[in-house]
Backbone and ligand atoms as CSV (ligand in chain L), in Angstrom:
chain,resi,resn,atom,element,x,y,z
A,1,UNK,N,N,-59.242,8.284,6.262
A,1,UNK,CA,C,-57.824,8.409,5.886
A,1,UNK,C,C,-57.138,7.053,5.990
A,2,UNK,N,N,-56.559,6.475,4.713
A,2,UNK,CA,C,-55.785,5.159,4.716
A,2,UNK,C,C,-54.631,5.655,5.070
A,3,UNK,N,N,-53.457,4.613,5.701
A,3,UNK,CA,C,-52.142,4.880,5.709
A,3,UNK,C,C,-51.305,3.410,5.611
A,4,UNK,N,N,-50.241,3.817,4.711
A,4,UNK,CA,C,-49.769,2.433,4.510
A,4,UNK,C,C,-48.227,2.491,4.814
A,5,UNK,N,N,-47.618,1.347,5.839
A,5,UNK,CA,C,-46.249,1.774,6.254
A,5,UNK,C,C,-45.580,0.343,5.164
A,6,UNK,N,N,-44.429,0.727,4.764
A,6,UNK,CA,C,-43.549,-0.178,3.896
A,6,UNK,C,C,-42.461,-0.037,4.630
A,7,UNK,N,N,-41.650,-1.361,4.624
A,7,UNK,CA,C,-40.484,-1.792,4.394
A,7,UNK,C,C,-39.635,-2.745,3.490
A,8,UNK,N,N,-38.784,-3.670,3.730
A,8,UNK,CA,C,-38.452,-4.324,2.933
A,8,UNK,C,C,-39.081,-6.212,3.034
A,9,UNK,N,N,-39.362,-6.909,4.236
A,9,UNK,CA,C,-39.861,-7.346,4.267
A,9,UNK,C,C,-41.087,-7.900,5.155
A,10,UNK,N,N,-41.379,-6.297,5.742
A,10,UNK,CA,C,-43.102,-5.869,6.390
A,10,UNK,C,C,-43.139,-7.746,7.484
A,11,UNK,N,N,-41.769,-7.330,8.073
A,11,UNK,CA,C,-41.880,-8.339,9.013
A,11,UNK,C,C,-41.255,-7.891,10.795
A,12,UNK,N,N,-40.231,-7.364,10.368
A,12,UNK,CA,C,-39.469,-6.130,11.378
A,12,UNK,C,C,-40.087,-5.090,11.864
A,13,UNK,N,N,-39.414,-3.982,10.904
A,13,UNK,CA,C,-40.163,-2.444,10.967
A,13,UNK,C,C,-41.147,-1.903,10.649
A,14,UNK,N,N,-41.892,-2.191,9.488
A,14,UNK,CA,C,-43.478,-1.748,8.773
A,14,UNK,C,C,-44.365,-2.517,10.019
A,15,UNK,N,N,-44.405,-3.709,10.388
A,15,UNK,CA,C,-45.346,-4.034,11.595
A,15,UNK,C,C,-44.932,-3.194,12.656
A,16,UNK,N,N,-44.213,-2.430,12.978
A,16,UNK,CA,C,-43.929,-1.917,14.309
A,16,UNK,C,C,-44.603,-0.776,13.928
A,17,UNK,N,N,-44.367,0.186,12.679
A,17,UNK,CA,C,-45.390,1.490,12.477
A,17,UNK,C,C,-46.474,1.038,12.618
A,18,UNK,N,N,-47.105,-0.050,12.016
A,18,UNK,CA,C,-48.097,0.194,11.740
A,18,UNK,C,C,-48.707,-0.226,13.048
A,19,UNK,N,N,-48.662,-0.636,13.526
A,19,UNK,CA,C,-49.139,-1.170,15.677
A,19,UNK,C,C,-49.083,0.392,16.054
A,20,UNK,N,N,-47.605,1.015,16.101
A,20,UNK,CA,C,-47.344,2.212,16.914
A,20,UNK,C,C,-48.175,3.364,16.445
A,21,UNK,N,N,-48.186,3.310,15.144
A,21,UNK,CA,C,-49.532,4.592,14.523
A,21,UNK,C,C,-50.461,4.495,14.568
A,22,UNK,N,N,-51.140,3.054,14.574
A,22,UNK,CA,C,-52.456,2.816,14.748
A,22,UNK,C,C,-52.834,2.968,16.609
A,23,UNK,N,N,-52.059,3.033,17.061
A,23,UNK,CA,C,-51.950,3.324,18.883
A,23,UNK,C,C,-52.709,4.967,18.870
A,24,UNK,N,N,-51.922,5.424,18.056
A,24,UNK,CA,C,-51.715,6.920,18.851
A,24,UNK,C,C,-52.534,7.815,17.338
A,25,UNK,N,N,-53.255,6.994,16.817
A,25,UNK,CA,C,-54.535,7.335,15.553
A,25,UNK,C,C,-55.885,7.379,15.920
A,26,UNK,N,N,-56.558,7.996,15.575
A,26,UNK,CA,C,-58.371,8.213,15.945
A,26,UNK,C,C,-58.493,6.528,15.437
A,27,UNK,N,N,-59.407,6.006,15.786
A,27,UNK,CA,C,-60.478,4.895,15.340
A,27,UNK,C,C,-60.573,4.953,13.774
A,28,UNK,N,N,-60.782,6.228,13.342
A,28,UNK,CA,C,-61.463,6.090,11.653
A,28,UNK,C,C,-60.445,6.233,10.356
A,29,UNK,N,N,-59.237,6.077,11.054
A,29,UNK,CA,C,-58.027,5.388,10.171
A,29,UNK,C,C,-57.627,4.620,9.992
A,30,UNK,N,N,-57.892,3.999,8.613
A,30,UNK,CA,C,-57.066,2.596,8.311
A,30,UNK,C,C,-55.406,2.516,8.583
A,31,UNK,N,N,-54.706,1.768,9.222
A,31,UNK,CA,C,-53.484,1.711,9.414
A,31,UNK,C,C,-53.057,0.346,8.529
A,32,UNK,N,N,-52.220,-0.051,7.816
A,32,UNK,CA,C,-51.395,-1.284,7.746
A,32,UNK,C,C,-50.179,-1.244,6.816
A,33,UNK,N,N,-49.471,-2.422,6.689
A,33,UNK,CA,C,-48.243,-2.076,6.507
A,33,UNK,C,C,-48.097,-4.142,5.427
A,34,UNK,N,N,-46.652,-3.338,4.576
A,34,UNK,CA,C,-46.437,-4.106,3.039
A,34,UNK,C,C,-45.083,-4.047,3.296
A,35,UNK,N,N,-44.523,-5.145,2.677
A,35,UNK,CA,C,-43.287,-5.015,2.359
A,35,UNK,C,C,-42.721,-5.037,1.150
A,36,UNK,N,N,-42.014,-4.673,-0.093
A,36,UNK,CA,C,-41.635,-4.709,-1.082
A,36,UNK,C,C,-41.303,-6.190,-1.965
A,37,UNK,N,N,-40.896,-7.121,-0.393
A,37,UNK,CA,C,-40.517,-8.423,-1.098
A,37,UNK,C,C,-41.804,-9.413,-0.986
A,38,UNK,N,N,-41.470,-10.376,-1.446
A,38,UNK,CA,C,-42.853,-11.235,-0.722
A,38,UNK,C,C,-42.436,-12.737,-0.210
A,39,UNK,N,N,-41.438,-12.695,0.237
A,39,UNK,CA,C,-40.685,-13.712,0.990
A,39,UNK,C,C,-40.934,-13.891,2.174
A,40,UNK,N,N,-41.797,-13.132,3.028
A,40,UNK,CA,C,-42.010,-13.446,4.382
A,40,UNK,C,C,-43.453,-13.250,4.448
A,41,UNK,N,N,-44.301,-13.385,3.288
A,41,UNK,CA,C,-45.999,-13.827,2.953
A,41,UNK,C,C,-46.649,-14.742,4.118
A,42,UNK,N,N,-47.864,-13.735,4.731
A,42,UNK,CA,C,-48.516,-15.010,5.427
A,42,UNK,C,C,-47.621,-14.868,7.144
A,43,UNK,N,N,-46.507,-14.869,7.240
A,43,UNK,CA,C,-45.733,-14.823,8.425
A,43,UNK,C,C,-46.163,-13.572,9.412
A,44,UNK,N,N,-46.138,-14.265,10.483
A,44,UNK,CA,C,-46.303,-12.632,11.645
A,44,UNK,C,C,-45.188,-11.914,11.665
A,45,UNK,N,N,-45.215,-10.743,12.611
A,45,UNK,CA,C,-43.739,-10.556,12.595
A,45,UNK,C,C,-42.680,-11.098,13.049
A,46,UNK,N,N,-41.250,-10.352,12.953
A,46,UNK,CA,C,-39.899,-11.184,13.547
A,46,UNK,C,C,-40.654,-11.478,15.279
A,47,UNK,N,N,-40.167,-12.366,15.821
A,47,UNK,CA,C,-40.182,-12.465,17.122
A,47,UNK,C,C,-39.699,-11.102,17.967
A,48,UNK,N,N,-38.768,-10.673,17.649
A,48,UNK,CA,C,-37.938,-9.660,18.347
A,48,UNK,C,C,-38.739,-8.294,18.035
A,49,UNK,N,N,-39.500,-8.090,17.033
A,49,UNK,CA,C,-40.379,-6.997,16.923
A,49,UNK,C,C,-41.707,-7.160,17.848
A,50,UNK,N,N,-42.260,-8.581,17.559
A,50,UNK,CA,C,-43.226,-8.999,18.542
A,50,UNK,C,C,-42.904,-8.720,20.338
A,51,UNK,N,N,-41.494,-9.119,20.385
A,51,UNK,CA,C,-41.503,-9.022,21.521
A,51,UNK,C,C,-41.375,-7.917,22.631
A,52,UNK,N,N,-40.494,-6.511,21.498
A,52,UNK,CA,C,-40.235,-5.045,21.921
A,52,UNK,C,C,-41.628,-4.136,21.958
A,53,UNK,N,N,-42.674,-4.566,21.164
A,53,UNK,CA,C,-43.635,-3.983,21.152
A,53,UNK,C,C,-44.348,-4.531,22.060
A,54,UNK,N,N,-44.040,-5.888,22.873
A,54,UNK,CA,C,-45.226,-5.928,23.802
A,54,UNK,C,C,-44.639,-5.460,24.505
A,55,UNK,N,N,-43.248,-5.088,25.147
A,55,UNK,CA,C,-42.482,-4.316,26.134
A,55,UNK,C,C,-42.853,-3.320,26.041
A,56,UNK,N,N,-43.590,-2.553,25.255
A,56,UNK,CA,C,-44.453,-1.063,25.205
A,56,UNK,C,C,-45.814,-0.894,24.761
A,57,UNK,N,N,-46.537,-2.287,25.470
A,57,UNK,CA,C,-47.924,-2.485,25.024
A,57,UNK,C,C,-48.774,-2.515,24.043
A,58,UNK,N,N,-48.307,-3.163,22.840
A,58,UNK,CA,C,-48.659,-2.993,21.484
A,58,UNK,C,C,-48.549,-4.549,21.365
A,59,UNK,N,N,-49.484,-4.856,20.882
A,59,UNK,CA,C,-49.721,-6.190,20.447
A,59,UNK,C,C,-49.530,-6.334,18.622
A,60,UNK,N,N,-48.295,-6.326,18.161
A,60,UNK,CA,C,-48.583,-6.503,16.827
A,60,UNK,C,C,-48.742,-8.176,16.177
A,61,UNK,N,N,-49.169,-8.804,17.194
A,61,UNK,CA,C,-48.398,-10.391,17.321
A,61,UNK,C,C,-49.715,-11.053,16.438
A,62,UNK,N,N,-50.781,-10.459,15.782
A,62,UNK,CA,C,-52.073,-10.926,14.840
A,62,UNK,C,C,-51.243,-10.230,13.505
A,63,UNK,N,N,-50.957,-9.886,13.150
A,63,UNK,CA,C,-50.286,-8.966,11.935
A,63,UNK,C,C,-49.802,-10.190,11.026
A,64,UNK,N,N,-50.105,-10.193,9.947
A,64,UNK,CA,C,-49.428,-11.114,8.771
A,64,UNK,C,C,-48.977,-10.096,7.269
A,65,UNK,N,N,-47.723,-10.717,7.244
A,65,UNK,CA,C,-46.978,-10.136,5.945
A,65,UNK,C,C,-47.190,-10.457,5.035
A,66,UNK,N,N,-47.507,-9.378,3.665
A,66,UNK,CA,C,-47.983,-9.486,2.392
A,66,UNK,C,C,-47.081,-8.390,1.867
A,67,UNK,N,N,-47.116,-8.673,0.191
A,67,UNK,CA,C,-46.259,-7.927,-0.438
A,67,UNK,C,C,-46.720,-6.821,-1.024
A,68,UNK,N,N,-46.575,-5.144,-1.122
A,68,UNK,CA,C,-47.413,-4.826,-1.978
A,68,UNK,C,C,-47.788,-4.382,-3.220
A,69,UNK,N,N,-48.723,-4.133,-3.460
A,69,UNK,CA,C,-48.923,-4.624,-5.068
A,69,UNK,C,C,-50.005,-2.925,-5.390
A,70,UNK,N,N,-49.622,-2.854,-6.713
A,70,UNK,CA,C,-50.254,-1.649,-7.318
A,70,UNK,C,C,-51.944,-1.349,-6.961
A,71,UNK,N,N,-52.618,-1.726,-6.554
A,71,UNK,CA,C,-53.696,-1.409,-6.073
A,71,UNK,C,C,-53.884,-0.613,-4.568
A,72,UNK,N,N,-52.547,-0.848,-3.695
A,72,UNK,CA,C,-52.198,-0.221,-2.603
A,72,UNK,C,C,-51.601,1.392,-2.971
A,73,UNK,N,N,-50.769,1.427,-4.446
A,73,UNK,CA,C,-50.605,3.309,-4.177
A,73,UNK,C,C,-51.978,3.661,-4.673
A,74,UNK,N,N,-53.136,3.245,-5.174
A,74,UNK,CA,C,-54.305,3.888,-5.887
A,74,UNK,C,C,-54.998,4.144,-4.442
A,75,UNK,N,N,-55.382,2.988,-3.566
A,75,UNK,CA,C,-56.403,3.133,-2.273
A,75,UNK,C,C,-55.810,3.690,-1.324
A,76,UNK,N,N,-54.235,4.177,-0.902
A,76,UNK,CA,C,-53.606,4.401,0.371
A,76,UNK,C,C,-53.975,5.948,-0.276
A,77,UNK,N,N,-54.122,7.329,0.848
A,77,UNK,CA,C,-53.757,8.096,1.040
A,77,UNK,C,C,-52.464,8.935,1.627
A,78,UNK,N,N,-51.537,7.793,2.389
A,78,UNK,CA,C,-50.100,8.433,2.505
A,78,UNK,C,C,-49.401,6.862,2.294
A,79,UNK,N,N,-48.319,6.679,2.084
A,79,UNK,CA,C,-47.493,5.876,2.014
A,79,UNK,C,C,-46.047,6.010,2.233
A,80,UNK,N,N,-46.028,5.864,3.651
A,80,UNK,CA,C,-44.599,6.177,4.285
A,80,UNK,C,C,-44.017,4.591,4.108
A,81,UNK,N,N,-42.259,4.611,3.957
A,81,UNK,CA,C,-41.109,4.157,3.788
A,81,UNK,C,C,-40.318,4.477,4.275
A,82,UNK,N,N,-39.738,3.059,5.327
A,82,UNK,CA,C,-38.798,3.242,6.377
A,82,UNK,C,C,-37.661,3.658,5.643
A,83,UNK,N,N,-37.005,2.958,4.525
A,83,UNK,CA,C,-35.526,3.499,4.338
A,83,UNK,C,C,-35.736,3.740,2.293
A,84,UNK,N,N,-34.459,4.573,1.904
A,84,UNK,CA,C,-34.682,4.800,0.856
A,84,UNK,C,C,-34.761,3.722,-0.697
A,85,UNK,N,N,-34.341,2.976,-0.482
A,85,UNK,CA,C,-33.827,1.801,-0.866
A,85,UNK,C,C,-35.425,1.087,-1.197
A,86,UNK,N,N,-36.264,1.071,-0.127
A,86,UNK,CA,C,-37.915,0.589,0.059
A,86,UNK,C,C,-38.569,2.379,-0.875
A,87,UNK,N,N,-38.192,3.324,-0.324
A,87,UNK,CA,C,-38.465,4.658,-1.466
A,87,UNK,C,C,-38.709,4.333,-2.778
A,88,UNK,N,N,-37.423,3.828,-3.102
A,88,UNK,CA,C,-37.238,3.917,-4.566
A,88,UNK,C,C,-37.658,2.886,-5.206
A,89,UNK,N,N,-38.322,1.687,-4.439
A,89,UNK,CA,C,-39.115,0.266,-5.114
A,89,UNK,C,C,-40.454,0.732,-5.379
A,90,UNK,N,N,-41.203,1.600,-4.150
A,90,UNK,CA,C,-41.987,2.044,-4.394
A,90,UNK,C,C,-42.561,3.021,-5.048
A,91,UNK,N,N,-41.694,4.175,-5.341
A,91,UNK,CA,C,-41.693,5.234,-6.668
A,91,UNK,C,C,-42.198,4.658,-7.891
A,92,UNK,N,N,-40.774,4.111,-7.840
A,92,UNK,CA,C,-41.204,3.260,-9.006
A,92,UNK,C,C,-42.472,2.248,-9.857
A,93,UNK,N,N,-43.218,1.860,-8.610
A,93,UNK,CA,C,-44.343,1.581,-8.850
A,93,UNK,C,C,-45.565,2.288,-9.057
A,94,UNK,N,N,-45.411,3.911,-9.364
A,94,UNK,CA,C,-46.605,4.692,-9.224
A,94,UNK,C,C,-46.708,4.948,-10.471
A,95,UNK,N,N,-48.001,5.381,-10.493
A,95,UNK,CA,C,-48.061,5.339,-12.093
A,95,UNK,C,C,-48.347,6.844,-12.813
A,96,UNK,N,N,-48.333,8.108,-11.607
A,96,UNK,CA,C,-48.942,8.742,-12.179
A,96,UNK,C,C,-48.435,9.877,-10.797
A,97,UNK,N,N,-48.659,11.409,-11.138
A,97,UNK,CA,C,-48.235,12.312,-10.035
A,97,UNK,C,C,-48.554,12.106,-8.593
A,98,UNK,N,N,-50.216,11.806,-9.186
A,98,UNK,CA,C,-51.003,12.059,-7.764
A,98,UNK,C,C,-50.477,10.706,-7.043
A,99,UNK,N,N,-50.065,9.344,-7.386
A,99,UNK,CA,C,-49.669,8.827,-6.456
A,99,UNK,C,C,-48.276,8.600,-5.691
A,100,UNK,N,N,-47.149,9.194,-6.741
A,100,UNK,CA,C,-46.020,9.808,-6.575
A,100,UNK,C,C,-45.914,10.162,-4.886
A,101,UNK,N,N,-47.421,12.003,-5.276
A,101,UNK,CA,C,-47.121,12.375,-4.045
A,101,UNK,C,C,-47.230,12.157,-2.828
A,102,UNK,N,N,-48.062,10.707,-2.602
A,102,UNK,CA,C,-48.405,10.071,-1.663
A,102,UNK,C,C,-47.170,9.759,-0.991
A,103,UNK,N,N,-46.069,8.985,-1.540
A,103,UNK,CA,C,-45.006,8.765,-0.949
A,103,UNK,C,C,-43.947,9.604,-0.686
A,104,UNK,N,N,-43.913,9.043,0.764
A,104,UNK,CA,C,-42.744,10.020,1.353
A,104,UNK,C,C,-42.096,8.660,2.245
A,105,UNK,N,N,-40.676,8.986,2.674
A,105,UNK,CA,C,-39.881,8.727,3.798
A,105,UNK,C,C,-40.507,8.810,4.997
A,106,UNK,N,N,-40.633,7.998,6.105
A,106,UNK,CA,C,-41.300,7.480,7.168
A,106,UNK,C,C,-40.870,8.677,8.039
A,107,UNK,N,N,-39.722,8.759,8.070
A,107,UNK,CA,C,-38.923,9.671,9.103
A,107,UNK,C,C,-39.204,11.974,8.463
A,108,UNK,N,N,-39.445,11.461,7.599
A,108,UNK,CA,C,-38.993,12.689,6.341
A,108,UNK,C,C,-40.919,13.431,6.680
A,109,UNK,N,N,-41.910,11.964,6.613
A,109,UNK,CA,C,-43.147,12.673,7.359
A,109,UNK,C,C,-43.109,13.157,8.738
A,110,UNK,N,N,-42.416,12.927,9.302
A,110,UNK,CA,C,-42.823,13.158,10.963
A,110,UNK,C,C,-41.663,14.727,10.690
A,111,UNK,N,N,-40.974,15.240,9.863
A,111,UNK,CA,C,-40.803,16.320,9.877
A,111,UNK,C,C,-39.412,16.403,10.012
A,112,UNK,N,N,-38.650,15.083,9.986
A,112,UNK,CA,C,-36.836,15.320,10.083
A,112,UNK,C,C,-36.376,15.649,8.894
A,113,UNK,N,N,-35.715,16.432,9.239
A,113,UNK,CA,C,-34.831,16.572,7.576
A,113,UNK,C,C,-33.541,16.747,7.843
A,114,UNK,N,N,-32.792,16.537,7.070
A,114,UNK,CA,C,-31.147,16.523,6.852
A,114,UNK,C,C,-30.953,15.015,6.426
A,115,UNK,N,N,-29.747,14.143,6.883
A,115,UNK,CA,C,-29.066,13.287,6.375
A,115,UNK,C,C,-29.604,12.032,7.396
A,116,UNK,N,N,-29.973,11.804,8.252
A,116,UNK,CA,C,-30.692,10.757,8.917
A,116,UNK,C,C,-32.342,10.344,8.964
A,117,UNK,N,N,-32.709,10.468,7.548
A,117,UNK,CA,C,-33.829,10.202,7.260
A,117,UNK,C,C,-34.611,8.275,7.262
A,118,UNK,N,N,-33.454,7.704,7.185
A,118,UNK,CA,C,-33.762,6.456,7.080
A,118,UNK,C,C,-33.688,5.689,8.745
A,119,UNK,N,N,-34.839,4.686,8.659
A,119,UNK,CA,C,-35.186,3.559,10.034
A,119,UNK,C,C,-34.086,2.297,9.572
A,120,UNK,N,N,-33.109,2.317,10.197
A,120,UNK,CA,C,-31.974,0.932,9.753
A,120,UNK,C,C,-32.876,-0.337,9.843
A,121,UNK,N,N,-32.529,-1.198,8.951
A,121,UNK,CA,C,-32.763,-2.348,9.021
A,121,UNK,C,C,-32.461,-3.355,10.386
A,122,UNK,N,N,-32.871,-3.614,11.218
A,122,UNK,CA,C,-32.367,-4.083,12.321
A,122,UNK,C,C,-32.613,-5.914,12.238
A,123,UNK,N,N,-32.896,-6.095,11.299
A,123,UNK,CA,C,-32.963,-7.855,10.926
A,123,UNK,C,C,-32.013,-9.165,11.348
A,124,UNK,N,N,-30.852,-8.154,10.952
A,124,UNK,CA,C,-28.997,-8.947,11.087
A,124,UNK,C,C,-28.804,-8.187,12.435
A,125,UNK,N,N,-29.359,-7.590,13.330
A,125,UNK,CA,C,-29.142,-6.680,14.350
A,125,UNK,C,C,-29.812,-8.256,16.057
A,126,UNK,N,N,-29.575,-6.707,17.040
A,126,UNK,CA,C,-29.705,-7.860,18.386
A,126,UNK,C,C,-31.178,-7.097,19.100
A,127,UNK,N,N,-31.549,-7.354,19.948
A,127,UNK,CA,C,-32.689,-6.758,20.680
A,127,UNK,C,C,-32.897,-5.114,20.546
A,128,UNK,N,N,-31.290,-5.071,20.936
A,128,UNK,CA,C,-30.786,-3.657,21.063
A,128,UNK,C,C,-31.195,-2.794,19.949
A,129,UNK,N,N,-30.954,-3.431,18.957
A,129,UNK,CA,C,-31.065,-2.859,17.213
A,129,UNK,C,C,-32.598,-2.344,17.311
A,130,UNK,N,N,-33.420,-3.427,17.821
A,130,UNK,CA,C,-35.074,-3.566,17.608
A,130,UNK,C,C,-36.006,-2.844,18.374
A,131,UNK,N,N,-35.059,-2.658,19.751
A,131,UNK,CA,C,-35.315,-1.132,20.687
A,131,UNK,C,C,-35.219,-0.228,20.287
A,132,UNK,N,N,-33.738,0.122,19.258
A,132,UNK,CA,C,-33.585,1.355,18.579
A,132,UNK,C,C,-34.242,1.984,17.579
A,133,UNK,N,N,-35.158,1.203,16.605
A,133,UNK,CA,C,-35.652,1.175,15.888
A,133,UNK,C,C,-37.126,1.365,16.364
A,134,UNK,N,N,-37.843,0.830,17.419
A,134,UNK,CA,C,-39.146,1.014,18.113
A,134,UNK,C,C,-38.436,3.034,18.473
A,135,UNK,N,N,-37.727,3.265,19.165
A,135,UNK,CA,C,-37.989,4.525,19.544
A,135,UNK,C,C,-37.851,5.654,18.572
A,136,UNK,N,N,-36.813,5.235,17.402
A,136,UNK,CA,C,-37.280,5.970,16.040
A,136,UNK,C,C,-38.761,6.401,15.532
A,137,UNK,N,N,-39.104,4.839,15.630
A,137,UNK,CA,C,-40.719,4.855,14.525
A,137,UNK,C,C,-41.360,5.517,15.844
A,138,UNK,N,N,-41.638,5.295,17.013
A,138,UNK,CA,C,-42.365,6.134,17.710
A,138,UNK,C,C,-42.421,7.524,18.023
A,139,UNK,N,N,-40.895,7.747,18.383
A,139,UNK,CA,C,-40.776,9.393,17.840
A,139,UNK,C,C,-41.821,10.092,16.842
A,140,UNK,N,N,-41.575,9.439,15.621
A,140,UNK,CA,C,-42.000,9.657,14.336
A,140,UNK,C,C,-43.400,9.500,14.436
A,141,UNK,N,N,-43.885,8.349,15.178
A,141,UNK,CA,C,-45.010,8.099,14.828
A,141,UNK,C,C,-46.127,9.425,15.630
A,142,UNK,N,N,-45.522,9.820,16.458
A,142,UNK,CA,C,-46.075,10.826,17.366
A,142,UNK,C,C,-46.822,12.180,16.384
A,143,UNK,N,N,-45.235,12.544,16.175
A,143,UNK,CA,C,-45.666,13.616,14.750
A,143,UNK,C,C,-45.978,13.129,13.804
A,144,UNK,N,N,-46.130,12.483,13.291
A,144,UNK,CA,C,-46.932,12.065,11.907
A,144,UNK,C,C,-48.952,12.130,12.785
A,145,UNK,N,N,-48.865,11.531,13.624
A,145,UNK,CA,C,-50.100,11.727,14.023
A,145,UNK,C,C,-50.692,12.660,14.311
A,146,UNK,N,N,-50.034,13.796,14.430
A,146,UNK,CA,C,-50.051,15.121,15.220
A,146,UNK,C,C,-50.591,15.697,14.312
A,147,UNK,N,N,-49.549,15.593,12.650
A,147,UNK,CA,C,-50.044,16.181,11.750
A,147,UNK,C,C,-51.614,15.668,10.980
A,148,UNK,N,N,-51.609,14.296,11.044
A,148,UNK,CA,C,-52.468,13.877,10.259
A,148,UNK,C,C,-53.878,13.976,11.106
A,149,UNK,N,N,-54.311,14.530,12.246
A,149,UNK,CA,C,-54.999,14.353,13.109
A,149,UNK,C,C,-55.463,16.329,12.992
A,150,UNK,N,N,-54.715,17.419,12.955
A,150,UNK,CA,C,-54.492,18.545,12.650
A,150,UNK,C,C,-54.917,19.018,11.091
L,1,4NP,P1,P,-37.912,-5.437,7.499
L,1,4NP,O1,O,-36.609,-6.311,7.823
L,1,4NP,O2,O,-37.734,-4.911,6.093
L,1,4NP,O3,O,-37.862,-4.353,8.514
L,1,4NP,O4,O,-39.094,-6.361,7.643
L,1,4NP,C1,C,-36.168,-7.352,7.013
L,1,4NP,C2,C,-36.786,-8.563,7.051
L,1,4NP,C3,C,-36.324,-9.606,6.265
L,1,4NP,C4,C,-35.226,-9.417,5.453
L,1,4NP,C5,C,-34.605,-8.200,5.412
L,1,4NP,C6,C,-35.077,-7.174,6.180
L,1,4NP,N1,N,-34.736,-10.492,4.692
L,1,4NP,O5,O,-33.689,-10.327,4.028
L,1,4NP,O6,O,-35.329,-11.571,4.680
């Protein structure tokens, strides 16, 4: 089972899923994570993501950002998206039902529904923002594993 986490520039939040899901995932799942832009290519993550995740034992600090590109909805089997905005870049890139249904909302897999479906951008944000955002995706990441493991 592949899984691919997106954001906007897979430097923040998509490295934090993809550390936190790959934590709490069997061994025989591919985990990694893209960002829509490709402006932060090659780069690890933000410092402040690096640094909240080692505050909860996750080393995402080897992780390098790449943009992604149409060969990722053909090989991923799910493709979660932190906010809708990253949704709708990636829709748009599918070419066909079956990879359509691959994508879902990051938050929208782990089983929330109503009007707080989206992981805020915490970029222009302070530590605080980057804490808030680690206990989102982990929440999430819990049940998403629950299910995909079930
Ligand atoms: P991310 O956060 O999408 O969670 O990686 C951002 C990173 C960079 C920018 C925006 C959001 N940026 O504008 O460069």
């Amino acid at each position: 089972m592949k899984i691919l986490v997106v954001c906007l520039g897979n430097i923040c939040r998509s490295p934090l899923g993809e550390g936190i899901l790959k934590s709490k995932l069997p061994e025989n799942f591919v985990v990694d994570s893209v960002g829509t832009i490709s402006m932060h290519e090659g780069k690890k993550p933000d410092e402040r993501s690096i640094e909240i995740a080692k505050n909860h034992g996750i080393d995402i600090s080897k992780q390098r950002a790449r943009p992604i590109t149409k060969a990722d909805l053909e090989n991923f089997d799910h493709i979660y998206c932190m906010d809708l905005s990253v949704y709708e870049d990636v829709i748009s890139m599918a070419k066909n039902e079956e990879q359509r249904k691959k994508i879902s909302l990051f938050l929208e897999a782990a089983g929330n529904n109503g009007e707080n479906n989206e992981v805020p951008d915490p970029y222009w944000g302070n530590l605080a923002d980057f804490e808030n955002v680690y206990q989102m995706i982990d929440e999430a990441s819990s049940k998403i594993a629950q299910k995909l493991v079930n």
